[in-house]
N, C-alpha and C positions, 0 to 999 in steps of 0.2 A: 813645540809649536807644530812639527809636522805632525804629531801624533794626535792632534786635536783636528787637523787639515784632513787627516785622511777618516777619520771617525767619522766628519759632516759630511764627506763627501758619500759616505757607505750609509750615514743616515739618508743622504737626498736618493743616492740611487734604490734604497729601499723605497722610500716615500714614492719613486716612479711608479716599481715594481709593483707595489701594490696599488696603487693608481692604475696601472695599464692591466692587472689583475681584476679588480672591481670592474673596470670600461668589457673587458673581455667579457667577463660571467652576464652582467647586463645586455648586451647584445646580442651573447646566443638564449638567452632568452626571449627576447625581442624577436627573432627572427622567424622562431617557429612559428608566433603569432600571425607573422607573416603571410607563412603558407598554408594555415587554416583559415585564414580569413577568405581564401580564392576558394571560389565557387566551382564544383567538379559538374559538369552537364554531361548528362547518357542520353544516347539517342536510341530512343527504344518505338521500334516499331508494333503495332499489333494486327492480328489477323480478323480485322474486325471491319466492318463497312464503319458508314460514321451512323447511320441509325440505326446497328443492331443491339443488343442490351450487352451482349459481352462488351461491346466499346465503350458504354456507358461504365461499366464494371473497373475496364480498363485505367478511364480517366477518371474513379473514384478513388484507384489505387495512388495515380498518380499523383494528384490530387495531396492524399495521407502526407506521402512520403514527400514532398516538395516541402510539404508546413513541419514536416515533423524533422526535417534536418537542419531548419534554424536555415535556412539559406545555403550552408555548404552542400547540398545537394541539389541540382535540379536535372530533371526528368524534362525530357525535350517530347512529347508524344506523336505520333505520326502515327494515322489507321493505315487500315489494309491497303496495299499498293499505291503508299508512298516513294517508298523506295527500293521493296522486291513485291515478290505478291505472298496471298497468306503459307502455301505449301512451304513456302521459299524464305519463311523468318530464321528457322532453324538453323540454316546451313549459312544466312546472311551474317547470323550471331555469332556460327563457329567460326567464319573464315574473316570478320573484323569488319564487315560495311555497316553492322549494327552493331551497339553495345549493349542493345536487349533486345527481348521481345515477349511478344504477350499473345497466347497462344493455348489451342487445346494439344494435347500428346499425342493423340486418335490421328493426330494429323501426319502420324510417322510412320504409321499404319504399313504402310507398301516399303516401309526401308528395316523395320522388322513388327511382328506380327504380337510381341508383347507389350509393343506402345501402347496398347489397347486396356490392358489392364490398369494406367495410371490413368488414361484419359477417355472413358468412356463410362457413362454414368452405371448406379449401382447394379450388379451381379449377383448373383449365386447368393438370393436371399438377404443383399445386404440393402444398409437404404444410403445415403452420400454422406451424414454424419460418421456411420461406421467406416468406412472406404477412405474420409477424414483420419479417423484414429487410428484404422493400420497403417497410414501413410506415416502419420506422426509419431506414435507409439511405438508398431508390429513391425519391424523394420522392412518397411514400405519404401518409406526415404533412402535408406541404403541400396537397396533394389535399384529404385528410377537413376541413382549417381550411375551404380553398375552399370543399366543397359544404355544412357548415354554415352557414359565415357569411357567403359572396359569393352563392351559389347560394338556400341555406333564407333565408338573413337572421335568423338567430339568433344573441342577441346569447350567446355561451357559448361556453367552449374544451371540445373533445374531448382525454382522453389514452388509450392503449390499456394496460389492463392486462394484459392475456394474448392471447395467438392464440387463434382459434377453432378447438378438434379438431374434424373431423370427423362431423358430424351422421350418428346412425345414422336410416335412416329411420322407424322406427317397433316398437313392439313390440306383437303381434299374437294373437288368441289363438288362431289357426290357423296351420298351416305355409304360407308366401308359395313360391311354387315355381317360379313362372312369371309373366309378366308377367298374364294372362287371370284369375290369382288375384287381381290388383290389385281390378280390376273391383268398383266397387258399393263397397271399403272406404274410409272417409273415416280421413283422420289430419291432421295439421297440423303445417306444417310452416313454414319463413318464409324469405327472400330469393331466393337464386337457385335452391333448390328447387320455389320456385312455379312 
């Protein structure tokens, strides 16, 4: 008799066991579900007024990325001199008051003088698709990691979202005809234009 007492008892406490087994594996499954379903918000600022066409570019990007994360992303956007102003994304980003920012490189210009190479339209014969494909291909990419983070020491990743066309020089409210016309007019300009 006891040896049939203690058998049921070793069948129920099985029967727990893997009852509290099943409950267990169900739940940590449940749970991660959990925490993908919460929605991750960046606040990313840009160096852009609200009618310039890079803002426009800005909130096309954000725009993407908001629809294309299914909801678990969203992009909070703020133009220029929301919350630093545009020289001042960069350092807003590395030191934590932004969680992005949207930005040309040319703008790093005076903190060192190869910013200019990633953010200034095309060079030395190239046109913006090319200056595109060494960034992505010619290890370009590798470079801009380098001189943010080995070079500046900032702690933030760069990604390039478009080539830079072609910077027209300026629009004038007299006809430019000859170099002597220059003379005297002030414009402004940024990277390797300087």
């Amino acid at each position: 008799m006891q040896a049939k007492q203690s058998t049921a008892q070793n069948s129920s406490r099985r029967s727990f066991l893997k009852a509290g087994a099943a409950t267990a594996a169900v739940a940590s499954v449940g749970f991660p579900m959990i925490s993908r379903a919460q929605t991750v918000t960046i606040k990313m600022q840009g160096a852009w007024g609200a009618k310039d066409i890079f803002n426009d570019m800005a909130m096309q990007y954000v725009d993407r990325v908001n629809k294309m994360s299914g909801g678990r992303l969203k992009i909070d956007y703020l133009v220029a001199g929301s919350v630093v102003q545009p020289f001042q994304v960069q350092d807003a980003v590395h030191k934590g008051v932004l969680d992005a920012g949207h930005h040309v490189t040319a703008y790093w210009y005076g903190k060192n003088k190869a910013a200019s190479l990633f953010g200034t339209g095309p060079v030395f014969g190239t046109n913006a698709s090319q200056i595109l494909a060494w960034i992505q291909y010619g290890g370009g990419q590798e470079m801009y990691r380098e001189l943010i983070q080995d070079v500046l020491g900032l702690n933030l990743v760069g990604f390039f979202c478009m080539p830079m066309p072609t910077q027209p020089l300026g629009w004038f409210k007299k006809e430019i005809t000859s170099v002597d016309d220059m003379k005297g007019l002030k414009y402004r300009t940024v990277g390797l234009a300087t």
